[in-house]
N, C-alpha and C positions, 0 to 999 in steps of 0.2 A: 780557582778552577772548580771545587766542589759545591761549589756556590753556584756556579754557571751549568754544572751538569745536574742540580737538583733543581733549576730553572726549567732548563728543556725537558728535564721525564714531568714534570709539573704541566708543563703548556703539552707535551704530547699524551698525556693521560686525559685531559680536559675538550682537547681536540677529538680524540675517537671517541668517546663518551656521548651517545644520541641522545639530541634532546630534541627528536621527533614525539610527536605528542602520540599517547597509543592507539591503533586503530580500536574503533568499539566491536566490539564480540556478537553485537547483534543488531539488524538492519528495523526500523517500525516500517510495511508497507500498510498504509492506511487510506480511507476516503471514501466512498458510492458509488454505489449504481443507481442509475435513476430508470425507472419504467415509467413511458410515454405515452400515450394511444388515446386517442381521441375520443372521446365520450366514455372511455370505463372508469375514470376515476373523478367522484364528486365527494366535498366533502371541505371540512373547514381545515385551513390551518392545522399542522401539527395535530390532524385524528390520525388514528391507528389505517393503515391501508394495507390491500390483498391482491397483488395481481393475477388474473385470471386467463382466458385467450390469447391461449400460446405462450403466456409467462408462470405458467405454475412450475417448473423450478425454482423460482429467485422467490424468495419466501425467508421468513426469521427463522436461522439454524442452517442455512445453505452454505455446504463445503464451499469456502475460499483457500483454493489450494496455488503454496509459490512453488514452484520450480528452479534449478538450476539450468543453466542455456544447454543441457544436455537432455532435459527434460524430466530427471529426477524429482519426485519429492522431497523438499527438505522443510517444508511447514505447511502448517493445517490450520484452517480460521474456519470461523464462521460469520455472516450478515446477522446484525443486528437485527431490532422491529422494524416494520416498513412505518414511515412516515406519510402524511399527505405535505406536499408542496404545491401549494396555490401559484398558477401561473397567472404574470401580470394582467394578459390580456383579455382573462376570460375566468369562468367560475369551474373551469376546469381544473382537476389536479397532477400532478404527477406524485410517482410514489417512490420514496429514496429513503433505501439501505446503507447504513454504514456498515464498514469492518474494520478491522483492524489486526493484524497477524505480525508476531515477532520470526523473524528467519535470520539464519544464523550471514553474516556478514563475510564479504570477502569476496562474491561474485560480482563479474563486470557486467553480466544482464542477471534479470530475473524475471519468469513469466510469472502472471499472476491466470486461475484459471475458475470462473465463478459458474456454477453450476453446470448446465453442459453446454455454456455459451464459447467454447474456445477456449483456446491459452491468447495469452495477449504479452509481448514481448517487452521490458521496459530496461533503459539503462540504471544501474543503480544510484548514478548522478542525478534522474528525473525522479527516483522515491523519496528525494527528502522531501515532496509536496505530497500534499491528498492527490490521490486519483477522482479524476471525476467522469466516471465511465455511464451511457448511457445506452439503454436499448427501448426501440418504438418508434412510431413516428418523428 
């Protein structure tokens, strides 16, 4: 009999025992913004780019700020350098900022909010990808 009852506190010690895996402590939202417009950006591959006309906000150093769905700050980034990106069809460029910002994990949304373009609302299920956000033509 004390065979059989150090059985069962054995199997019900191992039973309540979680072996959920831990959640992580901190969410990466990362990815671009790409600025668009038709004839201001010329230039080769991967040069240095500046948008001008009506995009001098989004520039290298520009607050990338996350939110929580209440609207709080809970992390602060910044955009990388601008790139030029040759589009296929023409000797035109577009010009794209990366970022990348650590916020602390556990919310079911998070806004992300890049210069004074808006907050922009995202599930935390759709941040395990790049964002590929785009403003311009």
């Amino acid at each position: 009999m004390r065979i059989l009852a150090a059985v069962l506190l054995a199997l019900t010690t191992a039973c309540s025992t979680s072996t959920a895996a831990p959640k992580p402590a901190n969410i990466d939202i990362h990815g671009t913004i790409t600025v668009t417009k038709e004839g201001v950006f010329q230039g080769s591959e991967g040069e240095p780019c500046h948008p001008d006309s009506g995009y001098s906000d989004i520039r290298p150093g520009t607050q990338v700020v996350i939110t929580d769905p209440t609207g709080k700050t809970i992390a602060v980034g910044a955009l990388g350098n601008g790139t030029n990106r040759t589009r296929s069809t023409s000797y035109l460029s577009d010009c794209e900022f990366p970022f990348r910002v650590t916020a602390p994990a556990g919310q079911q949304f998070y806004g992300v909010e890049i210069g004074r373009r808006g907050r922009l609302q995202y599930a935390a299920d759709r941040l395990g990808q790049p964002l590929e956000l785009t403003l311009g033509d």
